[in-house]
N, C-alpha and C positions, 0 to 999 in steps of 0.2 A: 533480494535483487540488488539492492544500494550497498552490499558487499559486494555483489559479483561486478560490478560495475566499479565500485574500485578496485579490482583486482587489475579489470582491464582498462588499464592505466599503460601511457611510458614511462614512467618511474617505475613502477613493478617487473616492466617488459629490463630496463638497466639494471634492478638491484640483481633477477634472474641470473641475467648472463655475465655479470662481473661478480656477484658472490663466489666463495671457493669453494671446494667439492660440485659447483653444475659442470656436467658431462660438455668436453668438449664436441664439435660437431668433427664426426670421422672423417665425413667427404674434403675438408676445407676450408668451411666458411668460417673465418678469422668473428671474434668478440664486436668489430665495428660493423661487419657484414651481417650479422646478427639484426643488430638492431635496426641495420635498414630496414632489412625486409622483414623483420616480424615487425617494424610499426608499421609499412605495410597492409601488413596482413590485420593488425589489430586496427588499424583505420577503416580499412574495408566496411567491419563488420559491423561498424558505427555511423557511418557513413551512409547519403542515399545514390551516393555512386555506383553506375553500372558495373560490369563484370568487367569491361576492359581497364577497369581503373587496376585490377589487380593482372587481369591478363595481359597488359602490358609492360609489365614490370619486366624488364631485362639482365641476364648478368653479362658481365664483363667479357663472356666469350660467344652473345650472342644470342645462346640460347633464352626460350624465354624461362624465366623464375618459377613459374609457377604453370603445370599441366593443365589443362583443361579438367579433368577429373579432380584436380585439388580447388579449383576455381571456383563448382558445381560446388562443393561440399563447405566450400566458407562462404557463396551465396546461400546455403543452406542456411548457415551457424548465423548467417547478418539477418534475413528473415527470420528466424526462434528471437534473436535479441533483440530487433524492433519491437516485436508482437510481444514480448515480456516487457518490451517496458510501456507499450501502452498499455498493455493489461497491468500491468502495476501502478499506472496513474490513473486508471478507472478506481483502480482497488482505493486508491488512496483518497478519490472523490469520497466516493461511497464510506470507510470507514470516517473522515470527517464529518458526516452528515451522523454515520450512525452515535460518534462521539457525543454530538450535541444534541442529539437525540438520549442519548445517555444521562448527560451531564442537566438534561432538562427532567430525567426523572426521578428517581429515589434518590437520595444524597450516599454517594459513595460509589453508585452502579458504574461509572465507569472507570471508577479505580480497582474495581474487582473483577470487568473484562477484560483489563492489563494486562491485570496478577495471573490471570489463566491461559493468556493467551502467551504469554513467556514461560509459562511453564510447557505447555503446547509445543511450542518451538523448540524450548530444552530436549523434550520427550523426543523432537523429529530429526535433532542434531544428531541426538546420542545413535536413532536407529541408523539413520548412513551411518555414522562414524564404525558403527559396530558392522553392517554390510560390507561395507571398505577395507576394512581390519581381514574380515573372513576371506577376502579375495581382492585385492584391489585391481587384476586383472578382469574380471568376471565382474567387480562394481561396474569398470570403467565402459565393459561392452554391453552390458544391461543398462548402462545412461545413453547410450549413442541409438542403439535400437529401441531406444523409448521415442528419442527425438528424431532420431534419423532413420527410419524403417526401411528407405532405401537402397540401404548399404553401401550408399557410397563414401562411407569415413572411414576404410581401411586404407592404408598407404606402406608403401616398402622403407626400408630404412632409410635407402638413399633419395625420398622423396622430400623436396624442399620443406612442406607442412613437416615431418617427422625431425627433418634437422633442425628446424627454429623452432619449435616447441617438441618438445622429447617428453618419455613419461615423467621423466623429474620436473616438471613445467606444472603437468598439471597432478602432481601430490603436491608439490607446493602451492599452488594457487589454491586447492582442494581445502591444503590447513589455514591460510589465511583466511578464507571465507565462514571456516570456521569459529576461527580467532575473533572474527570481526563481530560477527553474529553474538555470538556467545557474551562479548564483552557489553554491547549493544541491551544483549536480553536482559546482563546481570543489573548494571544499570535501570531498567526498567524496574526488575524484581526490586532494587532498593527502594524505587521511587513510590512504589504499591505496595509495599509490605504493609500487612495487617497488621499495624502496630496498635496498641492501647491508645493512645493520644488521636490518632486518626480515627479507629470507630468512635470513639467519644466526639467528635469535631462533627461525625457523621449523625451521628443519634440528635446532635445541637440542632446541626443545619434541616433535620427531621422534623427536630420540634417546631424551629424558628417558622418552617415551610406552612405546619398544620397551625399553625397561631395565625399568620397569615392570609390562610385561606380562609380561618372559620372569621377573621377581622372583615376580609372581602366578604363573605355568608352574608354576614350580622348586617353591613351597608345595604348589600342590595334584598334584602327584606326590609330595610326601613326604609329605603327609596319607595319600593315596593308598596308599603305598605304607607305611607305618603299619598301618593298617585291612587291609592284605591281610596283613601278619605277621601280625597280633593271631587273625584268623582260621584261618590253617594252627595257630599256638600252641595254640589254644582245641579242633581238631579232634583236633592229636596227644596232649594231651592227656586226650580224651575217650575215644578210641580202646582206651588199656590198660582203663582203667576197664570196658569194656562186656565185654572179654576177662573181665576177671577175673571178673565176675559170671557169662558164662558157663562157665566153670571151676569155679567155687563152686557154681554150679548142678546143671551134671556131677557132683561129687562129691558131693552130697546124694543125688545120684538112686542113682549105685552103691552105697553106704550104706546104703538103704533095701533095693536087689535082695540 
């Protein structure tokens, strides 16, 4: 998600339309007209601004920018990107918690939920990548009808959504997120590799743990076992005392008969 989120950037939205080979737009709209209204369109969808914040938008002959039907369908895409990115700072509570939950148990366990879970990622990059490859028209309509069941994200060429983002927009926003990802995981993988030097550091912090706990054992048995003398001490003790009183007692009484 913290790639796709960079993606949807305006510096991504400038490099797009000013690098060479992006398709120009057939209807018209010049490289600066671009960028209006795809940020826009890319503000909207980040934004908690109502619909008329994009249904307003005007061009220069009046008409408005953006149909009603394209308006619906990037309310759409701004409700999915809200709800992912709260869902992804739930995620991110929760994996913090299960970290130090981790890092609080066996020495290394949560350098080896890393390791696995970059491998994980690798494994789910590579299946899109491979999905995409086999069809990238058929990828792109099997994303839409996952998220969009509606069917309201098809659009004609000459629809303003279709000219400021065209399919060249999103295979390249598709490879950076890849790019990003990928780079992000490999880093990971360095940083959790099962090296020599780290399970030995682990196996340490193993022993160092069980020296420790059996040091804490050892105290509180001798605390323990302290507080159980002190107690027998304290009864035997108490024991002649209560004698003697009834003896003293005894004897008052025959004294008197």
């Amino acid at each position: 998600m913290a790639a796709i989120r960079a993606v949807a950037t305006p510096a991504f939205l400038w490099f797009e339309y000013h690098r060479p080979g992006f398709p120009a737009d057939a209807y018209g709209f010049s490289t600066e007209d671009r960028m209006v209204y795809g940020s826009h369109g890319l503000d909207y969808i980040l934004n908690f601004a109502p619909a008329r914040f994009l249904g307003d938008v005007m061009l220069p002959d009046g008409r408005h920018a953006f149909t009603a039907p394209e308006v619906g369908h990037m309310t759409d895409v701004k409700h999915v990107m809200l709800w992912s990115l709260l869902l992804v700072g739930c995620w991110l509570v929760l994996a913090v918690l299960c970290a130090r939950r981790l890092g609080d148990g066996a020495p290394g366990a949560l350098r080896r939920a890393l390791f696995a879970g970059a491998w994980l990622t690798i494994l789910l990059i590579l299946g899109l990548l491979g999905l995409s490859l086999l069809g990238w028209e058929r990828f792109f309509t099997g994303f839409h009808e996952i998220f969009f069941p509606e069917g309201n994200w098809a659009f004609y060429p000459s629809d303003t959504l279709i000219r400021l983002y065209p399919d060249q927009f999103w295979v390249d926003s598709a490879v950076l997120i890849a790019l990003i990802t990928v780079l992000a995981v490999s880093v990971l993988l360095v940083a959790t590799w099962p090296l020599a030097h780290r399970r030995q550091r682990d196996l340490a912090r193993a022993h160092a743990r069980q020296e420790a706990n059996r040091q804490t054992g050892t105290r509180r048995q001798a605390v323990r076992g302290g507080s159980d003398g002190t107690t027998r001490d304290d009864a035997a003790g108490a024991q002649p005392r209560s004698d003697r009183g009834r003896d003293t007692s005894a004897g008052s009484t025959s004294s008197r008969h």
